[in-house]
C-alpha positions in Angstrom: 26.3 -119.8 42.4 27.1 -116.5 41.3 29.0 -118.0 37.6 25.6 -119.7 37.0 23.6 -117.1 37.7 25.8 -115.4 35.1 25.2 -117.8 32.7 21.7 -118.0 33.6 21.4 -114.0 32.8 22.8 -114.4 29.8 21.2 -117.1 28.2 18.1 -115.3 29.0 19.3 -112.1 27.7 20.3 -113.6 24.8 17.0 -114.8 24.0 15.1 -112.4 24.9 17.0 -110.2 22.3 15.8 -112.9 20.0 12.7 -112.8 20.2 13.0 -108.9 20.3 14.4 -109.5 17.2 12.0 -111.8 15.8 8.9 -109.5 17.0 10.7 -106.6 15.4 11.0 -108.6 12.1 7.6 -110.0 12.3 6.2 -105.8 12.8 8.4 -104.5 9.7 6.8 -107.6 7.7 3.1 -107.0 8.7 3.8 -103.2 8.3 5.2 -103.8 4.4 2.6 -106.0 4.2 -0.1 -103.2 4.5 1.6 -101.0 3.0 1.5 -103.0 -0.3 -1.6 -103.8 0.2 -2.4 -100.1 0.5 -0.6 -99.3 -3.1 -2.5 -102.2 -4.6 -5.8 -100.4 -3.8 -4.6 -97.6 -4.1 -3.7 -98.4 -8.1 -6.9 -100.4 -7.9 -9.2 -97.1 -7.1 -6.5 -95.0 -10.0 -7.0 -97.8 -12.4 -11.2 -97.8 -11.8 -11.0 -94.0 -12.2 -9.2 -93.9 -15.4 -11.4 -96.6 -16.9 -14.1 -94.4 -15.5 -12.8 -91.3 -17.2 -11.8 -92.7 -20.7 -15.6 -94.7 -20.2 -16.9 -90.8 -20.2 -14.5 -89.3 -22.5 -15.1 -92.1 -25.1 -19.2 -90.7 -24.4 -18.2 -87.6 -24.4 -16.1 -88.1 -27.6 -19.2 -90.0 -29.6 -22.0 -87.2 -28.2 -19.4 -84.5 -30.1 -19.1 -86.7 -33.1 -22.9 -87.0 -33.5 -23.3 -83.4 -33.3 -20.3 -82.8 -35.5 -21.7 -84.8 -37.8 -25.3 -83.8 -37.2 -24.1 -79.7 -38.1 -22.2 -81.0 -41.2 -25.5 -83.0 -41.7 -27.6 -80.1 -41.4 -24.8 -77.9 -43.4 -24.8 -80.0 -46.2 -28.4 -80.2 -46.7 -28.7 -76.3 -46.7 -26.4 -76.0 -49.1 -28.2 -78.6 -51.0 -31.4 -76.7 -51.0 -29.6 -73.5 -52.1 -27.9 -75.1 -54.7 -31.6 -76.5 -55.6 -32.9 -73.2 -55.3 -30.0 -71.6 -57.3 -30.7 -74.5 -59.9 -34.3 -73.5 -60.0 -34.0 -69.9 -60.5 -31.5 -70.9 -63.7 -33.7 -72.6 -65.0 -36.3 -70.5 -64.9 -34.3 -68.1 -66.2 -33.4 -70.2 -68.9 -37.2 -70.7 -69.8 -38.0 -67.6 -69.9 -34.9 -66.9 -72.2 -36.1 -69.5 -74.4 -39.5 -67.8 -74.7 -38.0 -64.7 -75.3 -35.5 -66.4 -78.0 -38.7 -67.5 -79.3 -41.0 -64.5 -79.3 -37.7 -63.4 -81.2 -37.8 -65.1 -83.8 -41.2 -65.0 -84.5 -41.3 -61.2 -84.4 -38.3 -61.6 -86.7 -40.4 -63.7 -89.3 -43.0 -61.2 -89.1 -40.7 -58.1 -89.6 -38.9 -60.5 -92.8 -42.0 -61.0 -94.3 -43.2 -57.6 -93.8 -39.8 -56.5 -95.8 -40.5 -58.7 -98.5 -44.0 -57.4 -99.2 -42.5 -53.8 -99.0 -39.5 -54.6 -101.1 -42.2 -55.5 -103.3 -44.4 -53.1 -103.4 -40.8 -50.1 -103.4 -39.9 -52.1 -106.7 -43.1 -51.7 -107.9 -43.1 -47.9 -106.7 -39.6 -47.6 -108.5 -40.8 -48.9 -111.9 -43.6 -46.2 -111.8 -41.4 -43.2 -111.1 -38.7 -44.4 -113.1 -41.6 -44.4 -115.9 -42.6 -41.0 -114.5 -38.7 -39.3 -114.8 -38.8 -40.5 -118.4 -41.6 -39.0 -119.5 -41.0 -35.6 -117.5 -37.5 -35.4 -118.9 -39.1 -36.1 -122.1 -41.4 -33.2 -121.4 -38.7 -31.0 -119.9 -36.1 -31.9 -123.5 -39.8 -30.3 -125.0 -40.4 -26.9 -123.1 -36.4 -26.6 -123.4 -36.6 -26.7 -127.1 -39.6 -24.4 -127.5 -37.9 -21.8 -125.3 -35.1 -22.2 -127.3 -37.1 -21.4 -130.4 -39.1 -18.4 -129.0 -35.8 -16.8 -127.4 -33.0 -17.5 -129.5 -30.9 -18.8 -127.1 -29.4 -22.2 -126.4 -30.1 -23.6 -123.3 -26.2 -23.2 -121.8 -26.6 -19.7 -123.0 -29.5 -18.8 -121.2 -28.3 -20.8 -118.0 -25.0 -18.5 -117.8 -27.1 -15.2 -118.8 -29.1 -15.8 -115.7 -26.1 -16.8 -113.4 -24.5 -13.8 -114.0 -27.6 -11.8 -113.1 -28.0 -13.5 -109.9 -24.7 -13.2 -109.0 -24.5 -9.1 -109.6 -27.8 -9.3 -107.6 -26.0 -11.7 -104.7 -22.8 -9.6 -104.7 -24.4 -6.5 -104.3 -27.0 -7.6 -101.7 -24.2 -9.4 -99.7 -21.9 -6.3 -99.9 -24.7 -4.1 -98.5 -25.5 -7.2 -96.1 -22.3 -7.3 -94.3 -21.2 -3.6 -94.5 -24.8 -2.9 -92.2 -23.5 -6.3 -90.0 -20.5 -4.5 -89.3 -21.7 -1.3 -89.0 -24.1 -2.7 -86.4 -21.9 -5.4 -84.9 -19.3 -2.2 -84.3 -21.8 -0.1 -82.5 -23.1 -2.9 -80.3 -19.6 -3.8 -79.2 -18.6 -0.3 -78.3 -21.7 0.4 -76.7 -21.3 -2.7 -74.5 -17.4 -2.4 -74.0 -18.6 1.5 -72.3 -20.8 0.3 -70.1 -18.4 -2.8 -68.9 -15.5 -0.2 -68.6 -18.1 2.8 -67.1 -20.0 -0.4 -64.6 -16.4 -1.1 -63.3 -14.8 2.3 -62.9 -18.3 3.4 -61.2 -17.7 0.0 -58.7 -14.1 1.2 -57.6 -13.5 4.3 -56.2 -9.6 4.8 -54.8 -7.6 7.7 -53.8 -4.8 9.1 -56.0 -1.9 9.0 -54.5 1.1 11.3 -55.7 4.8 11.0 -54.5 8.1 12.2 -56.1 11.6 11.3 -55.5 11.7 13.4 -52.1 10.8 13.6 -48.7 11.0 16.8 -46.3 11.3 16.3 -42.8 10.4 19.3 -40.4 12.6 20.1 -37.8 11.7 21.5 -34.1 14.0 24.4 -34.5 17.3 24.8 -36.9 19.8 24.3 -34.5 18.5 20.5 -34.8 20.8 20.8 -38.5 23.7 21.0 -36.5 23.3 18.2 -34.0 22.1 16.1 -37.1 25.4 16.8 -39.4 27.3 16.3 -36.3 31.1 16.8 -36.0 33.0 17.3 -39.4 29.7 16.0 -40.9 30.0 12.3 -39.3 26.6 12.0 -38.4 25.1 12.9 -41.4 27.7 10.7 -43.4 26.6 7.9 -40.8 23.0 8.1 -42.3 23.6 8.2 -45.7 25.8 5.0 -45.6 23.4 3.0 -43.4 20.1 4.2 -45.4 21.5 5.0 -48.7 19.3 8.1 -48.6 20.8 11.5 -49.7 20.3 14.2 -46.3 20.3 17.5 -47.9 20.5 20.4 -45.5 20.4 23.4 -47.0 18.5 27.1 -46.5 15.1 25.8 -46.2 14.2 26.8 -42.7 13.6 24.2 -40.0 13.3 21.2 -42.4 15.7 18.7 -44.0 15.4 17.4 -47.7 15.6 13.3 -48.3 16.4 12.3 -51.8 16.0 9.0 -53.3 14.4 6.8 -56.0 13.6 4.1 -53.9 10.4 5.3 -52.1 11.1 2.0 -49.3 14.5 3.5 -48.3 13.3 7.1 -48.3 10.4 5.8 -45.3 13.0 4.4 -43.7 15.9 7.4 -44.0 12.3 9.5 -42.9 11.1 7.4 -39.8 15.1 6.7 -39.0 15.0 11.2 -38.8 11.9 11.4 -36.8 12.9 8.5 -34.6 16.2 10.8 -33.8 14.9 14.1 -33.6 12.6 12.6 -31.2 15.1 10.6 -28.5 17.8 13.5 -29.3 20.7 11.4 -28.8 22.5 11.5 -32.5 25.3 10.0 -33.0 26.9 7.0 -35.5 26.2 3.7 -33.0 22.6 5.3 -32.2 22.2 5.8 -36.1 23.1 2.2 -36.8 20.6 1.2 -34.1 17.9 2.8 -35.1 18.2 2.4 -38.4 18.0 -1.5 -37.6 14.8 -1.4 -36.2 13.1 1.0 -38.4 14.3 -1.1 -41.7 12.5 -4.5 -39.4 9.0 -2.0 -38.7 9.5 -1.0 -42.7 9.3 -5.0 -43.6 6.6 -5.9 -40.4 4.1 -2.7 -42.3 4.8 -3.7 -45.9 3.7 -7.6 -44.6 0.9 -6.4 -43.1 -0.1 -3.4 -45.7 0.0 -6.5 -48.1 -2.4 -8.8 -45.7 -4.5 -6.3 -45.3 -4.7 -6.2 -49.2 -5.3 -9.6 -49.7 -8.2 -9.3 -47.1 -9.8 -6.5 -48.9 -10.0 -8.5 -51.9 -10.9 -11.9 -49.9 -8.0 -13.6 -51.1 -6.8 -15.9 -48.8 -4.4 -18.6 -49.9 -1.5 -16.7 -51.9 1.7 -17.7 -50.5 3.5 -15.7 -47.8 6.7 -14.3 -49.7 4.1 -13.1 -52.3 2.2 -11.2 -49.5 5.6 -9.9 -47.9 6.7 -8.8 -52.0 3.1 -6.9 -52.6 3.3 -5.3 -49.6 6.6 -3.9 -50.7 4.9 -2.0 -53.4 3.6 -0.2 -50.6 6.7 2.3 -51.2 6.5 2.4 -54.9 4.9 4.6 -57.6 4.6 4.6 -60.8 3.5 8.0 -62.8 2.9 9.1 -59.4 0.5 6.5 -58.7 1.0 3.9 -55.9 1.4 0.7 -57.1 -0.5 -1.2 -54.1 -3.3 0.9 -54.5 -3.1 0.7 -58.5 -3.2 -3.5 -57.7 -6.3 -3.5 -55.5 -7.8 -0.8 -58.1 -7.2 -3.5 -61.0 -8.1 -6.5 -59.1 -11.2 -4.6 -58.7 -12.1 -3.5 -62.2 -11.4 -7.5 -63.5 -13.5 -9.0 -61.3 -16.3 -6.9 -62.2 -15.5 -7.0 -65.7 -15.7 -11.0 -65.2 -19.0 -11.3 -63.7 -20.4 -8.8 -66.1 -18.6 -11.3 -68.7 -19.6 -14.9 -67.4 -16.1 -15.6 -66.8 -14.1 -16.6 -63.6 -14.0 -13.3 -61.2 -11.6 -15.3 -58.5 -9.1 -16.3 -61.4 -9.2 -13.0 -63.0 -8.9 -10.6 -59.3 -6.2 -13.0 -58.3 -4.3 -12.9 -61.4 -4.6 -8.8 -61.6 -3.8 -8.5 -58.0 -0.3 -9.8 -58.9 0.1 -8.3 -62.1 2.9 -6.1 -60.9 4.6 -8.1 -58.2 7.6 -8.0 -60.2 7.8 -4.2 -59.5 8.9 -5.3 -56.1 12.0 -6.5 -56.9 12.7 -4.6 -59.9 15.8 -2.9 -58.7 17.5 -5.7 -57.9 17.1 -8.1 -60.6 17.2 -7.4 -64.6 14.4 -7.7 -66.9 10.7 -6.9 -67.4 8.9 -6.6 -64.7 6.2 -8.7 -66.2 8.4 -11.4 -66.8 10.4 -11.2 -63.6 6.9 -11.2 -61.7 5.6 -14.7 -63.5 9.0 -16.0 -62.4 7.9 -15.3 -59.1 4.5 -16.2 -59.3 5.5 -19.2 -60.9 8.1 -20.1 -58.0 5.7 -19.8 -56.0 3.1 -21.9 -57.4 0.8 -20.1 -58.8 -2.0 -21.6 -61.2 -0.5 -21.2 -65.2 -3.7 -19.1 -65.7 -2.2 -16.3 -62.8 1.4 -16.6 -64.3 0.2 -15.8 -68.1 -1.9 -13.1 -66.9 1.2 -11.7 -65.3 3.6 -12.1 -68.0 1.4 -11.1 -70.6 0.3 -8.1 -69.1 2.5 -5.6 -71.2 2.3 -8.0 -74.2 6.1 -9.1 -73.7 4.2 -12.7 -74.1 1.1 -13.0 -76.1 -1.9 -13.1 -74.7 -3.5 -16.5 -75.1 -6.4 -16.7 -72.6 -9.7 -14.1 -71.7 -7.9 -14.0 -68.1 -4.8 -12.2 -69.6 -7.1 -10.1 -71.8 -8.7 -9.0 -68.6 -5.5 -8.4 -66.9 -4.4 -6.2 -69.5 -8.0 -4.0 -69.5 -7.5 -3.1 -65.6 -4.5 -2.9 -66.1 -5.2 0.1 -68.7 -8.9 1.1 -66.8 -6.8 1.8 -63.8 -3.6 3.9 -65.4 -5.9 6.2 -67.7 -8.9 6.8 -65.6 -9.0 10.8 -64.8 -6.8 12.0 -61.8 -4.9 8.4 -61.4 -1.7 9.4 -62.6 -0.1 12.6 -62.6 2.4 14.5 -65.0 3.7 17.9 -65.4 1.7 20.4 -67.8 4.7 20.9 -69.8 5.4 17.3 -70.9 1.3 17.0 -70.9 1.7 19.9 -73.7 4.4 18.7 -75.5 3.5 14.8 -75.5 0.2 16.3 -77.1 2.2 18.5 -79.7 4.2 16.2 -80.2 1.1 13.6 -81.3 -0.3 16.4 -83.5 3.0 16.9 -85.5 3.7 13.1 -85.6 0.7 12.6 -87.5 0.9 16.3 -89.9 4.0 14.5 -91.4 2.3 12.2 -93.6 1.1 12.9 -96.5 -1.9 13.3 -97.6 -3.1 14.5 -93.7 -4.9 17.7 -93.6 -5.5 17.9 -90.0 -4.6 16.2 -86.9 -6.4 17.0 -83.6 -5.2 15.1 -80.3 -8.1 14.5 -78.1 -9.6 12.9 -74.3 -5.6 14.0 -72.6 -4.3 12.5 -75.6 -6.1 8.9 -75.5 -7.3 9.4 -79.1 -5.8 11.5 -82.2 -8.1 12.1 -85.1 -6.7 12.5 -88.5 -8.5 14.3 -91.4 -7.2 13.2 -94.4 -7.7 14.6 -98.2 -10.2 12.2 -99.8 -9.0 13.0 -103.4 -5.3 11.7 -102.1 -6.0 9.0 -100.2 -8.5 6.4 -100.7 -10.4 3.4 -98.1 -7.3 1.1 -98.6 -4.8 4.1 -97.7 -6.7 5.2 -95.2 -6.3 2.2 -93.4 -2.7 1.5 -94.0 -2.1 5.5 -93.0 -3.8 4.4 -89.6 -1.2 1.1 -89.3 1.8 3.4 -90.0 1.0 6.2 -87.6 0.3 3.8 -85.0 3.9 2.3 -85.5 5.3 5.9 -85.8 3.9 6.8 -82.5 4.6 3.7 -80.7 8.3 4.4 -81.6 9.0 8.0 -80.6 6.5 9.0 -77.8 6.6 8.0 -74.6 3.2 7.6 -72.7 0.9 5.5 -69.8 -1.8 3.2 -71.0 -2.8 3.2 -75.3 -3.4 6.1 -77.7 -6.8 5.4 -80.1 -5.9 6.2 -84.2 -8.9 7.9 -86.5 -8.7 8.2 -89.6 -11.6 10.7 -90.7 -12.0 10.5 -94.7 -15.5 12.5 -96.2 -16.5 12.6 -99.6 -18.9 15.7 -100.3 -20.5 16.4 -103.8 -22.1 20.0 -104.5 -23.9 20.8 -106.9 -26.6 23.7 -107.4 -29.8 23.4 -109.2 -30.4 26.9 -111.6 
């Protein structure tokens, strides 16, 4: 019982995992089943919506092509009216050319036939004066003849008689003509040359300024002589070597001498002094010191007296080392005259002498303002000083106008332009106005001697006076030696003569004085 009931329990196991199986297979098919189905609508719905979509874009693609085509439509037809409007206008144009063309040539048929008729009527006009000259020439060969009769003369004879009147009556009227144009030109030109020279000294008005080759330096008491000789004379040793300014101590009570030529290194050996004298510690380390930072405040005034300067004169744009080098001048004289103050003087003078003459005042201060730059550096380069400043000037780019000025100032160049001419005016305003520079009376007196007897030594001189401090000399010469033409090369050779041997600031005027007199008396 138990073996079949086995069996049974199999048998039914067995097919109930059969038809498990069987269900199970009959699910998975139905599930694949929708799931296919699923994809096939799926692709269905995709495939409607792109036929939808390329159904719109194909609209979408026509309604841009219509208005594509409408804009190049409506383009086109703009630029065909232009181009019909453009067309019209040409042709307008073109018809009214024509009628001009045509007016033209009518006027031009007028004007030819108007020609012709006065062609016509000139011939006609020629053939009666050509008539006319023949029978005045005819006329003129009969008054010629008669005159020839009642004076005796030929006609060529008469001709050349009366020439040579006329031209003893031309010469003589010419001569007189041109001697009073001189005469008059000469006394208009001086007259107007003193007032441009009086106008511009009356405009500036600068100080004169008189240094020498020493400095004194007071002293609080003389045992300060000691302390600044120092031990077997170290200290003062110690000062000359760093200043290159000679310390003379000598008698003069309670003051010490500084000699030197260069007027920058004498402020310096001066200030270097005071500075010392003042702190009372003098000794050769505190010299060096001090005499370090005096030499930089020397250099820091000069830039600024030269700034200042260049303000005065409302110049503004000249180049810094120029400025630094004009302040310089600062320390330096010349005849006694400062050289600084001499340059604003000038710069002064020209510009008033250029607005008085129309010409550039800027161009001509700036160019006088620098006119001695070269004075600056003198001492340590060779040359002129006019030509060693237009070096300068020229380095520094200045205009050619400022650079001739400068080297033409002293005529080691010629003077080519009015600027220079200027220049060299101031220049000579400024060194021979009264109380500008200064010289002893005893080479005053002899420079003036020396004129006089310069000018006694040529023959034919009766007297020779040296006038205005020896600006002019005035020569009265014998009039039954020497005649016009002598008197004038007497003046050239004297002039040379002078230039030669005497030394002397500024220009010296030659006169040459020659009178005729003729006494008679009446008995």
């Amino acid at each position: 019982m138990e073996p079949l009931l086995a069996v049974i329990a199999f048998v039914v196991g067995a097919l109930a995992g059969a038809a498990g199986g069987y269900v199970i297979r009959g699910v998975r098919s139905n599930r694949l089943e929708l799931e296919v189905e699923q994809e096939r609508l799926k692709i269905e719905a995709l495939r409607k919506d792109a036929e939808k979509q390329a159904a719109e874009m194909r609209h979408k693609a026509q309604i841009d092509a219509e208005k594509e085509a409408e804009a190049r439509r409506e383009k086109l037809e703009k630029e065909l009216s232009r181009r019909r409007a453009e067309s019209d206008r040409t042709e307008s144009r073109l018809k009214k050319r024509e009628e001009q063309i045509d007016r033209r040539d009518e006027a031009i048929l007028r004007r030819e036939e108007s020609v012709e008729t006065k062609e016509k009527r000139v011939e006609d006009m020629l053939k009666m004066a050509e008539h006319e000259v023949k029978a005045a020439e005819e006329r003129h060969r009969e008054v010629v003849r008669r005159c020839e009769e009642v004076s005796g003369l030929s006609a060529d004879e008469a001709r050349k008689l009366l020439l040579q009147e006329l031209e003893k009556d031309v010469r003589q009227e010419s001569a007189a003509l041109v001697r009073r144009l001189e005469q008059e030109t000469r006394e208009q030109a001086d007259k107007k040359a003193r007032q441009l020279i009086t106008l511009a000294i009356q405009k500036v008005a600068t100080d004169h300024v008189s240094e020498t080759t020493v400095s004194v330096v007071n002293l609080p008491s003389d045992e300060m002589k000691g302390r600044i000789i120092g031990r077997e004379g170290r200290n003062i040793r110690a000062l000359e070597q760093a200043t290159g300014v000679n310390f003379i101590v000598d008698d003069t009570p309670e003051a010490v001498v500084l000699s030197c030529f260069d007027p920058m290194r004498r402020e310096i050996a001066r200030l270097v002094l005071d500075k010392l004298i003042a702190d009372g510690r003098i000794h050769p380390s505190r010299i060096e010191e001090i005499v370090e930072k005096t030499e930089k405040q020397v250099l820091d005034a000069a830039r600024e007296a030269g700034e200042a300067a260049c303000l005065e004169l409302r110049i503004y744009d000249i180049h810094p080392e120029l400025v630094k080098l004009m302040g310089r001048l600062k320390y330096r004289t010349s005849y006694g005259q400062n050289i600084l103050q001499h340059s604003v003087e000038c710069a002064r003078i020209s510009e008033v002498l250029a607005s008085e003459l129309g010409l550039d005042a800027q161009l001509a201060k700036r160019a006088t303002f620098l006119h001695d730059v070269g004075k600056a550096v003198s001492y340590e380069m060779e040359g002129p000083h006019a030509i060693i400043g237009a070096d300068l000037a020229k380095k520094f780019r200045e205009r050619p106008e400022v650079v001739h000025g400068i080297e033409a100032h002293h005529f080691e160049v010629e003077p080519r332009t009015l600027t220079a001419m200027l220049v060299i005016t101031a220049d000579s305003i400024s060194a021979s106005r009264p109380g500008a520079r200064r010289e002893s009376l005893e080479s005053y007196i002899k420079r003036l001697t020396q004129l006089e007897d310069i000018c006694k030594g040529f023959p034919g001189v009766e007297k020779a006076f040296a006038v205005q401090a020896g600006r002019e000399v005035r020569l009265i010469v014998q009039p039954e030696k020497l005649g016009e033409n002598e008197c004038a090369l007497l003046a050239r050779d004297v002039t040379k003569r002078i230039e030669a041997e005497v030394q002397y600031p500024g220009q010296i005027k030659i006169t040459v004085l020659r009178e005729t007199r003729n006494v008679e008396y009446a008995k």
